[in-house]
Structure formats: structure tokens, C-alpha cells
N, C-alpha and C positions, 0 to 999 in steps of 0.2 A: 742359359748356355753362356758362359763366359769364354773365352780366347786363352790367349796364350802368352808363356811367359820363354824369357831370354836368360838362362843361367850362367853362370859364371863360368862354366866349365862344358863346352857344347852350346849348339842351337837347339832348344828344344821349343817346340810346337805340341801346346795340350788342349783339345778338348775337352772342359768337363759339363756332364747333364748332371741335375739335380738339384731340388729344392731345399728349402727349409726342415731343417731337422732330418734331413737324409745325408748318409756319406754319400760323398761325390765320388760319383760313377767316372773311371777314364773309358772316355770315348776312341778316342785317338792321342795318340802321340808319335813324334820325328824327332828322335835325336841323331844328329849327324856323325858325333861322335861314338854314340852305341852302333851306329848301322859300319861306321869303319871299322870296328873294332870286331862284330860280327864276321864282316867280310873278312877280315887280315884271320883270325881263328877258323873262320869255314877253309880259308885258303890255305894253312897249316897244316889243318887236320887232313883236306885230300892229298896233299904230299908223305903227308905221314901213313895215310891210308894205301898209298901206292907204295911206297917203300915195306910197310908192315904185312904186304900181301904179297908184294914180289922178289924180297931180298929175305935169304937164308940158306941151307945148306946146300938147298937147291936154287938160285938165282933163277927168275922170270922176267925177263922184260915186260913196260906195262903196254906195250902193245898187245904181250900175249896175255897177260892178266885183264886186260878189258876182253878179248875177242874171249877167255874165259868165260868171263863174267856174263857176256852176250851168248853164251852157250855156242860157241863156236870153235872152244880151244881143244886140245888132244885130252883122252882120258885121260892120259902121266899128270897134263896140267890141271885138268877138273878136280881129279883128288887132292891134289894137293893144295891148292886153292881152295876149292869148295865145302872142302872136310876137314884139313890142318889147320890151313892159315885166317881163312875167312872167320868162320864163328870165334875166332880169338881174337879178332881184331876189334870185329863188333863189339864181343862182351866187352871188352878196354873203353871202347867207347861208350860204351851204357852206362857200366859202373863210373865210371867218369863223370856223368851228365848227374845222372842219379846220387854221387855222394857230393857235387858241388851245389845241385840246389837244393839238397837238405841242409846243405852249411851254411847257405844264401840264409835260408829261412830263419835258421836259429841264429845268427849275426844277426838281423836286421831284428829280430824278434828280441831280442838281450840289448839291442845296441850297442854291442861290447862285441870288434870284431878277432877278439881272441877266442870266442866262443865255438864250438864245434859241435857235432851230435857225438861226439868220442868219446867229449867230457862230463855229457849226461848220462853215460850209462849203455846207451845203445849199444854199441861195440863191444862191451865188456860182457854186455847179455849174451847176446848170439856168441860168442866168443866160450863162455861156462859152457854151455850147453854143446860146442863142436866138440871140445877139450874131454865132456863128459862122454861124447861116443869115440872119439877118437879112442881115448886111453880106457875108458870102463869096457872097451870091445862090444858097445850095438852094432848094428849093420851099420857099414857107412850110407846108404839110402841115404838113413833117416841124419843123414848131418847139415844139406838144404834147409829142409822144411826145420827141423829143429833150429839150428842158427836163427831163421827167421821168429821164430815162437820165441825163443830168449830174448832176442831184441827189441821183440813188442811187450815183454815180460818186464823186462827191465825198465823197459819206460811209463808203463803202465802203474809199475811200483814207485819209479821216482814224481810220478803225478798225484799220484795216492798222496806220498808225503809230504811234496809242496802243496796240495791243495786247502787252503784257510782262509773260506769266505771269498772264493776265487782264486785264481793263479795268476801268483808272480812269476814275472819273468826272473826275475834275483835269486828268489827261494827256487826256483825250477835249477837255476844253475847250483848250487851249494848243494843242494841234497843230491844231486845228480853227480856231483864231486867224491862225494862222500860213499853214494850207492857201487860207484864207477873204483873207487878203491876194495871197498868190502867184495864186491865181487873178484875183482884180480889177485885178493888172496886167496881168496877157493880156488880161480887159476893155478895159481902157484902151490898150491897142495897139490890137485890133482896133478901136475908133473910131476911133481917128487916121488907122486905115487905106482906111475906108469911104469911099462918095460920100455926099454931103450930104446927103438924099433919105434912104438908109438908115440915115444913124446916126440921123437924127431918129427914124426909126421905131423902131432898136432902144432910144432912148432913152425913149420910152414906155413901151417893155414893161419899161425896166427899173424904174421907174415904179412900174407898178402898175397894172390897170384891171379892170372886170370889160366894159367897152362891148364893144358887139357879142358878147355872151356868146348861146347857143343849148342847143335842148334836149339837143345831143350832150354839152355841159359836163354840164348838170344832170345825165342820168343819167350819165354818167363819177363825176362827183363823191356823187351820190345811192349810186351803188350802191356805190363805194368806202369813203363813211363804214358803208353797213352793215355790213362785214367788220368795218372799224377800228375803230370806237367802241367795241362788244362786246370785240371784242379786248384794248382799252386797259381798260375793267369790270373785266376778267377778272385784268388782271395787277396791276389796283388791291394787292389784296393782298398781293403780292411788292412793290409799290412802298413801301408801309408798313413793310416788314418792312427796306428795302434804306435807309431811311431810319432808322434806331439805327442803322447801320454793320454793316460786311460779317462782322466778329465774330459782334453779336447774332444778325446775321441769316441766319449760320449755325447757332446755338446753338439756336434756334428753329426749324430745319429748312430753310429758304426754301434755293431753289436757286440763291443768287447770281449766280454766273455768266450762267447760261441766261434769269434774269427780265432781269438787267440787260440783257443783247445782246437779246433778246425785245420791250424798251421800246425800245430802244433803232430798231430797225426798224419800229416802228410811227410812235415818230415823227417820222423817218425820213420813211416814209411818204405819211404826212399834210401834212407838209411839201412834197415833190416834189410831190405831187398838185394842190396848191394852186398852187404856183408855175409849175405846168406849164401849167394853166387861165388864172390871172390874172396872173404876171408876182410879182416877188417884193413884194407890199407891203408898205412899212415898218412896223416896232415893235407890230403886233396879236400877233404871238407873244408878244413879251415885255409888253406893258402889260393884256393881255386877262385870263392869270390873274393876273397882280399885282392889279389890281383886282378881280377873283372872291375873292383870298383877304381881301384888308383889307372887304371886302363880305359875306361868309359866314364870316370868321373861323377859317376852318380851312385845313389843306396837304394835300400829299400825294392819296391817293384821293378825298379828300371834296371837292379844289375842281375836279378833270377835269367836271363837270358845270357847275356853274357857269362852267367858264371857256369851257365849249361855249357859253353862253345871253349871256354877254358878248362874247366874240368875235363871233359872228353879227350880236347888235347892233350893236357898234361898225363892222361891215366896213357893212351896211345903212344907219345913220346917216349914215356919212361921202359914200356915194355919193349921198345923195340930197343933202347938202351940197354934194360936189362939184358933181353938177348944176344945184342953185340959186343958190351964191356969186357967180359972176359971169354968167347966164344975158344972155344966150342962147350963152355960151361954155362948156361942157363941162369940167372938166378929171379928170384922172385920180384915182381915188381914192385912188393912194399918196399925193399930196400933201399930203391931209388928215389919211391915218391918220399922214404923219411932221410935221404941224406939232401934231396932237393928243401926240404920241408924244416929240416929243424934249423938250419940258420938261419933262416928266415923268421923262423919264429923268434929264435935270440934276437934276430935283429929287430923284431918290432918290438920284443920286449925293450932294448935298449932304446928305442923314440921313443916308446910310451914315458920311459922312467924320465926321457931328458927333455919332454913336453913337458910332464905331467897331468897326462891325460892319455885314455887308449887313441890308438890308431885306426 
């Protein structure tokens, strides 16, 4: 059992168990900085949660929105609460949680924190496949489950083709570049090919929205992060270890391979899940743990948490923006998380070029 160490950026306190030729197990850990940073986003998120429940065309106090919520509010406010406003709020916050620490995963997995599940291919899969029932006219049904089948499609091919005598993390990203283009021109066929009527609609989704979300999403999404989240905890570990490089991180025991393709399907995962529900929204993968980590100042295992309480937030915020910017018109939350989203990305593209090196 070794102790603990004092980082440059927070106090952190680590326990690790574990011997010779085994990865080191965390036991414990206190970073001060991650737990303020937790606090200051749980504490956002319930104001946003109170505003995003009880402010709209019909205005509720959050007195009358908790005595709601405690089952003690009038029917006018139960439905409107409990059937409009609530499950839309939630799914915001799931999809939230769910596309920042699939982007955590692949960031720290790449060490390249420009990296996203966007740009491997995920989003572009489930994406053909909404585009192919929106505009071919299947049942809309089957555009859930499908979206999610393309997403696991897509990645399952772009693993195919990186795979040579193990995966790289490098070749995971380039052919996922490449998969993630070749699909978006079939995109862009199938609209050309559509009636007016339908590409509109599949151009929404490809958008981004949580409107007209219900309780089927939330538990979908609800009982999906309980598998995943835990699961992504667990491989914390081997993610730290896969981060010194595939050497150390065998020298040390870690199961290379198996954690990497392990991460690799969660998320995977989390990705499809989201994009199955809400349609693929722009840059919260990628901008959610970038800012978790320049906000709690650490990578790898220790920002998967934060970038769960950031991403939530940020998917929350934006939809309650979207709804109020131009009210009494609606528009889709992709819009805002990609007008929040892409200067930020120019602007780290411009540190990186004037470091020379990513950010």
C-alpha cells in the first residue's frame, strides 16, 4: 500500500493496493479541486433544473414545482411538469452525461483532446441509418433502435479496419476520419434524394434535439448510464495505466488490449445511446471534458466525473437557451451546443498551432 501524492494543480490524496506485475488498483482518492468543481456543476445544474421545469409559456413557481414533484401540486401543474417539462429535462441531462464521458473516454484513450466519438464514425452511423427511415419512409419506430444499430455499425467497421495485431489508438482515429467522411456522403445523397417534407425532418434530427422527449427515453437512458457509468469507474484504472503507453502499461501488468477494446465499447456505447435518443448533438463530446479538465485540472480517470456534471450541464443550459433566444420559436439544441462549441474549437485549434502541441 503506498500513500499519497500532492499535484500541482489541487490536493489530491491516492491510495493504491497492488503488487508486483499487477496494475495498481485506486483505492481511494480526494481531490479538492475535483469535489469543488463537482459542487459548483451539481449546483448549476439544480438552478438550471429549476428554471428548465418551471419557466415557459406557462411560468411555475419552484415552490409549486417541488410541491409538484412531491405529488402535491394541482393536475394543470402535474401535467405540465410531469409529462412536458420533466422527461425533457432529464433526457438533456442524460444525453449530457452520456455524450461527455464517451468523449472523456476517447480524449484520454487518443491523448489528443481534439478527439471526439463524432470523428470516429459514431454519429455519422446512427445518423445514415435515421436519414435512411426518415427519407426512404420506414416507420418512424424503427429510427431509435436503428440510429443506435448504425452507431454500433459504424464503429464496429471502423475497429475492423484499425485492427493490425492489436489497436491503435492513432489508426482508430484516421480510419474513423475517413469512415466518418464516406458515410456523410451517403448522407448527403440521401437528402438530395428525399421529398421536401422529409429532408426537413431528417435535417432536424440531424440537428440535434431533446423536444418531444418522454419517459421511454429517460428510463432507456436512465437505466443504460447505470450499467455504463460503473463500468467506465471500473476501467478508470486501466485507462491510467494505457496512458504512460502500451510498454509501461504492460510492465505494470494492465491488460492492454482488453482494457483498450473494453473502453473502447463503452464508449462506443454511450455515444449510440445518446444519439439514438437525441439525434447527434454538436461538440458536447468534445468541449464537455475539455473543460472538466482545465476546470479540475487533472485527465484521464479523475476528469470521467467531472466531465459527467459538465456535460449534463451544458446539454441542460443550452436547451433552455434554445427555448428562450428566440421564443416564442423553439429551435433545436444542436444549434446552440455547435455555436457554443465551434469557437472553442478554433480557439484551441489556434493554442495548439501557437504551442505547438494539442491542448
Amino acid at each position: 500500500m503506498t500513500a499519497a501524492a500532492h499535484r500541482r494543480r489541487g490536493r489530491r490524496v491516492t491510495l493504491r493496493a497492488g503488487g508486483h506485475g499487477r496494475a495498481p488498483e485506486l483505492s481511494a482518492r480526494l481531490d479538492l479541486r475535483v469535489l469543488a468543481v463537482l459542487a459548483g456543476a451539481s449546483a448549476g445544474l439544480l438552478a438550471a433544473f429549476v428554471v428548465g421545469v418551471g419557466h415557459g409559456d406557462f411560468p411555475i413557481p419552484p415552490a409549486e414545482v417541488l410541491a409538484t414533484l412531491v405529488g402535491q401540486g394541482t393536475a394543470e401543474h402535474e401535467f405540465i411538469v410531469l409529462e412536458l417539462r420533466l422527461p425533457r429535462v432529464l433526457v438533456a441531462i442524460l444525453v449530457g452525461a452520456a455524450f461527455a464521458l464517451s468523449g472523456a473516454i476517447f480524449q484520454s484513450l487518443a491523448q489528443n483532446p481534439l478527439v471526439a466519438p463524432d470523428i470516429i464514425g459514431v454519429n455519422a452511423g446512427a445518423a445514415l441509418v435515421a436519414v435512411s427511415v426518415i427519407v426512404l419512409g420506414f416507420p418512424l419506430g424503427l429510427l431509435a433502435p436503428g440510429a443506435f444499430l448504425g452507431a454500433l455499425g459504424a464503429a464496429v467497421l471502423v475497429y475492423a479496419l484499425s485492427y493490425r495485431r492489436g489497436l491503435s489508438t492513432y489508426r482508430l482515429v484516421l480510419v474513423g476520419i475517413a469512415v466518418n467522411a464516406a458515410i456523410g456522403a451517403g448522407i448527403s445523397y440521401l437528402l438530395t434524394r428525399g421529398e421536401i417534407n422529409d429532408v426537413q425532418r431528417a435535417t432536424v434530427w440531424l440537428i440535434g434535439s431533446v423536444y418531444a422527449s418522454d419517459w421511454g427515453d429517460v428510463r432507456l437512458l436512465g437505466l443504460a448510464l447505470l450499467a455504463l457509468v460503473p463500468a467506465a469507474v471500473a476501467l478508470g484504472r486501466h485507462l491510467e495505466a494505457l496512458q504512460l503507453g502500451d510498454d509501461v502499461a504492460r510492465a505494470i501488468g494492465a491488460p492492454v488490449e482488453r482494457a483498450r477494446l473494453a473502453l473502447v465499447v463503452v464508449g462506443v456505447a454511450l455515444a449510440a445511446l445518446a444519439v439514438a435518443v437525441a439525434g447527434p448533438i454538436g461538440f458536447v463530446a468534445f468541449i464537455a471534458p475539455h473543460i472538466a479538465r482545465r476546470l479540475a485540472g487533472t485527465s484521464g480517470a479523475g476528469a470521467l466525473p467531472t466531465s459527467i456534471a459538465i456535460g449534463a450541464l451544458l446539454v441542460l443550459a443550452a436547451d433552455i437557451i434554445a427555448q428562450r433566444a428566440l421564443a416564442p420559436t423553439a429551435l433545436p439544441v444542436g444549434i446552440v451546443t455547435t455555436l457554443l462549441g465551434a469557437p472553442y474549437f478554433l480557439y484551441l485549434l489556434q493554442r495548439a498551432n501557437r504551442l505547438g502541441r494539442a491542448v
